[in-house]
Every structure is written in C-alpha cells, then in structure tokens.
N, C-alpha and C positions, 0 to 999 in steps of 0.2 A: 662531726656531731652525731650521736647515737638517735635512734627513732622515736626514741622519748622525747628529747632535745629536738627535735622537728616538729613534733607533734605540737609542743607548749609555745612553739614562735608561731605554728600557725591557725592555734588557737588564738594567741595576744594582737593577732593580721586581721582574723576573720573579721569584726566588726565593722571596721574602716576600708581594709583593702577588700575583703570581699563585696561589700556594697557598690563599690566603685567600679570594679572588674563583673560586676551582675550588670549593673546599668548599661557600661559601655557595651559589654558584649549582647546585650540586648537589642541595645542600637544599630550596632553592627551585624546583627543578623537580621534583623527586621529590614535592613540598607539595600544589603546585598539579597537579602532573598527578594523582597520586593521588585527591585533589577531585573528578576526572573521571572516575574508575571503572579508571584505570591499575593497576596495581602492587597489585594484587590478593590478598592472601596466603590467600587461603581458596577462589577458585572463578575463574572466567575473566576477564582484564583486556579490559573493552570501553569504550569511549569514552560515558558518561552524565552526565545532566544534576541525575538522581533523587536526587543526595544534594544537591545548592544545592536541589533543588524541595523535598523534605522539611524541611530546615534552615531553609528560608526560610518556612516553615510554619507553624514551631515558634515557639510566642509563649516560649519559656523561652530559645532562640536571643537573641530580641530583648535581654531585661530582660538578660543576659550581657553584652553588648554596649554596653545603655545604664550599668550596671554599672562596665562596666571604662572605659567612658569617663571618667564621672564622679570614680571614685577617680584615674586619672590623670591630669585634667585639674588637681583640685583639691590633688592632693600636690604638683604641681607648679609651680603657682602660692604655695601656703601656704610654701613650701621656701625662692623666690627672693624673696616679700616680708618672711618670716624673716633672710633671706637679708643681705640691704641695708642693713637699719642696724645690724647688726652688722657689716660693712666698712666700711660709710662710718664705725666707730666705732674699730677695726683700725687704719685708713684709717693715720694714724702713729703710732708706736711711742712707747708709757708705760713707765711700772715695770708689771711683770707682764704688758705686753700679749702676748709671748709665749706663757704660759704660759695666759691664757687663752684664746689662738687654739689651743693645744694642746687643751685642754678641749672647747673647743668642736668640733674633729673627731675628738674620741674613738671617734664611732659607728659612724665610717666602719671602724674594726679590729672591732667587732664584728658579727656572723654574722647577719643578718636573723630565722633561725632561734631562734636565743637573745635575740636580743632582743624576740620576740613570746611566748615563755615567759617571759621575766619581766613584760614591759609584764602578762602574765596573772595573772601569782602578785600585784601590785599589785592589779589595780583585780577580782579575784574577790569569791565571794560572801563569803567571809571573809577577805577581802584589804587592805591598808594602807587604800586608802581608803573601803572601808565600816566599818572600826573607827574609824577617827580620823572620820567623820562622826557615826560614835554616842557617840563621847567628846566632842565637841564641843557632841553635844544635836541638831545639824542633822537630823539622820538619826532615826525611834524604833526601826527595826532595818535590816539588812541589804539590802541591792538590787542587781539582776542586772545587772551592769553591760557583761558579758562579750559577744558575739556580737551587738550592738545592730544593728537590722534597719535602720541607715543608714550604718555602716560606718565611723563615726566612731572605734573604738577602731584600724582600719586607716589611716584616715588623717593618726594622731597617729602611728604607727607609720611610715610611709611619710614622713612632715615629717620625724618626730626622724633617721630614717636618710641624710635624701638632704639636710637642711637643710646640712650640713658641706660635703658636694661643691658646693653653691650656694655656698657661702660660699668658699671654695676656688678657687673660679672668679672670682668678683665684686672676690674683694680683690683677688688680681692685676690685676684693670680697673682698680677705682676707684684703688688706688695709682699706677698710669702715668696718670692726670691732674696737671697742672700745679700747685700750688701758686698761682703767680701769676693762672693764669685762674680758680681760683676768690674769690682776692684782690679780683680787678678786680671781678666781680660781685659781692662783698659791699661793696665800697668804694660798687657802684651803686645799693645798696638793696635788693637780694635777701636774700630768707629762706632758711632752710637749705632748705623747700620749692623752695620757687623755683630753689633752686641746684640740687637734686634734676633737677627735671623739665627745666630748660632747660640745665644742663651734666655734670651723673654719669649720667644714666638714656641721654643718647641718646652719650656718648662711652663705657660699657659697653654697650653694645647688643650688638653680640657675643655675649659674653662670657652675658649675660642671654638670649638665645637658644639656646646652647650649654646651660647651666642647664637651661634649658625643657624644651627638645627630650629630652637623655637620660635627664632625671629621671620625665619624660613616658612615654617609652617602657617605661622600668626597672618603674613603676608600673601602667603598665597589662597586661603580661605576667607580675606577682610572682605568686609561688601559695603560698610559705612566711607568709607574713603572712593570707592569706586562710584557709589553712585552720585556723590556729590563732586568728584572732582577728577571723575575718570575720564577719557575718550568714549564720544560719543557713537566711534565706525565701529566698536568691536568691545563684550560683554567677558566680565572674570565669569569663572566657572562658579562662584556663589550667585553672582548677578545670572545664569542661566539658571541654574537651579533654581530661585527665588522666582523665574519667570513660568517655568513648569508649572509649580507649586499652584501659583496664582491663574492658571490655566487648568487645572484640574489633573493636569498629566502629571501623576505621584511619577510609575514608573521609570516614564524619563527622568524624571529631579531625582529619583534613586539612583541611578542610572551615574547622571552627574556628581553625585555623593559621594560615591561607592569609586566613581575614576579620582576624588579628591582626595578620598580616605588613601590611595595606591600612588599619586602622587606623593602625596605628605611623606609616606613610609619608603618610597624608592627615591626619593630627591632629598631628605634627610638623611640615608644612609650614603647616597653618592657625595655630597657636604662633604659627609664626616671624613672620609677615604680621603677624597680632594684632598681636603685641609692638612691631613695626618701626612700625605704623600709629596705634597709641596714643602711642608715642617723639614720632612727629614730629608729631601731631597736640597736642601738649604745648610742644615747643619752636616750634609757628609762633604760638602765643597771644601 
C-alpha cells in the first residue's frame, strides 16, 4: 500500500480506533504511573519505588496472584474443553439442534451477578443440594458447601458462564471444516479421536485461542463471582484492589492494576503458544 493508501485507512480508524486507543492508553498511564508515587490524591506526587517494595513483600500480594491465576487459567481451559464436543456435536444440523444451541447460550443473557446468587441459594446450607442429599440418605445432615477454600463453587460459575461464548466461537470453526476432508480420514481409519487431534483441533486453532485468551482474561479480573461465591481464606487480585480502593491506598490498587494489566498480557500470550504447541505436537504423531 502506497502512503496515500495509509494515510485514508487511517483517517476512516481515527474516529473509532483513535478514541478507544486515547482512553485506554490513558488508563494505562495514569495505572502504572500512579504505581510509582504519581497522581497522588492525598499529599505530594514524587517518583517511588515503596509501594512495588511493600507489595512485593507482602506474602497475601502473592497467594492473590497465585489465586487469580489459577481460577483463570482453569475456567478457561474447563470452558473450551466443555466447549468442543458440544460443536463437534452442533457441528450439522438435527431436529432441535437449533433449539438446543439456543439453550445452551442461555448464560451468556444472564448477569454474572445473578447468576452467582442463585448458583448460592442451590448449593447453601439449606439449599437444593444439601436436601436432595439427605433425601437420598447420601448425606445424614446439612454441609457447607458455599465459600470452599479451593474456589471450586467459582470455577463452575466461571465454566457455566463463559462455556457458551467457547461454544460460540468453536462452532463457527468446526462448521467451516470440509465434510469431505473429514470423510477421507475416516474412510483411512481414523477415530473420532484421531479426527479430533489431527484435523478439528489444529484447523480451529484460532478460534480455540481466541476462546482461551478472552475467557482467560474475563476470569482472572471477575470480582462479582468472587465476592459472592469465592473462598473466604484468600482474596482474587480485583477483590485486593477494590480493598485498597476502599481504604484510600489508590497507589497500592494501582499497584494491584498494573500487576493485572501484566498478568492478562503475559498469561494470554503463554495460552496461545501452549495451545498452538500442544495442536501441532498432536498433528505431527
């Protein structure tokens, strides 16, 4: 493209992407600078090191971090392997497959909010399933099911919400594969496995990266699911943040931001490698 030809696409950008790229990078400076003793709302802005030296100090910092990795890593994975055969089953059109492709992204219309109040009013101490486990006999009373100090009632929260958008994503992949090339390899003796790894897994690779990546992000920064239905021994890095905030200490919550902002972009590019590296380490068997 000649510099003319640049010039008039980024003219036809500026209104929209400019705005968007002013904002964010606004935000993003004000984050990170503030991190550093800038923008001080309480006493003089100087250039300091003292809130990363104290933060980095702080062993409740860490377990935050280890934390929010953890549930992100794992919602996001549980999501796109939810995910996949439920497309590959999509993949062409039945009686009702409509209707339960409908169904099945019902969650995506519902509020994260509201959905982590009821996932609570289910599984409480006198909730659906501590009764239907005492009616059963399973159970001989009641058990705390709520707040579990491994975050697992966040992580079925985090699946059921984000598994749609995987799904969402993957069917449009796996439906633009060929009919015919998966013909040919079952006429060659491949299993649906094998069709899996050697022809759906590395021609949606995209698609399963895109998955990854947002669902990733989405989940490691939630705070509405954590505070309603997270473990109560140990806080995600938005529930510290929000704790700063409400404390007056901006720079620490910057602090906390700014190590979220660096998570997001170095654990979404580590995803995407994974994903692409596991793909082709599968189709070269």
């Amino acid at each position: 493209m000649t510099a003319k030809a640049w010039a008039k696409v980024a003219l036809l950008l500026a209104p929209g992407l400019g705005l968007i790229l002013a904002l964010i990078g606004t935000v993003i400076y004000m984050a990170v600078t503030q991190s550093f003793g800038y923008y001080n709302l309480s006493g003089e802005s100087v250039f300091s090191l003292e809130h990363w030296a104290e933060m980095l100090d702080r062993r409740l910092y860490f377990r935050s971090v280890q934390y929010s990795l953890y549930i992100g890593v794992l919602s996001a994975v549980f999501s796109v392997a939810l995910a996949y055969p439920l497309a590959i089953w999509l993949r062409k059109p039945f009686a009702g497959s409509m209707l339960i492709g409908t169904l099945l992204k019902a969650p995506l219309l519902v509020p994260g909010l509201v959905a982590a109040f009821l996932f609570i009013n289910v599984i409480a101490y006198h909730g659906i399933v501590n009764q239907l486990m005492e009616a059963l006999g399973i159970w001989d009373g009641p058990r705390r099911l709520q707040n579990d100090r491994y975050g697992i009632a966040v992580l079925i929260l985090q699946t059921w919400k984000n598994m749609p958008f995987a799904l969402l994503l993957l069917t449009g992949a796996v439906q633009g594969i060929s009919d015919d090339v998966l013909d040919a390899a079952r006429d060659m003796g491949a299993g649906s496995f094998t069709r899996f790894r050697k022809i759906i897994a590395p021609l949606s690779l995209s698609a399963m990266q895109a998955a990854l990546v947002i669902i990733f992000i989405g989940a490691l920064a939630d705070f509405s699911f954590q505070v309603i239905a997270g473990p109560t021994n140990r806080q995600s890095m938005s529930q510290l943040m929000i704790y700063f905030q409400g404390h007056g200490r901006w720079h620490d919550a910057a602090v906390v931001g700014v190590t979220l902002m660096v998570l997001a972009l170095i654990g979404s590019a580590v995803l995407a490698v994974l994903a692409r590296l596991l793909v082709r380490g599968e189709r070269v068997r």
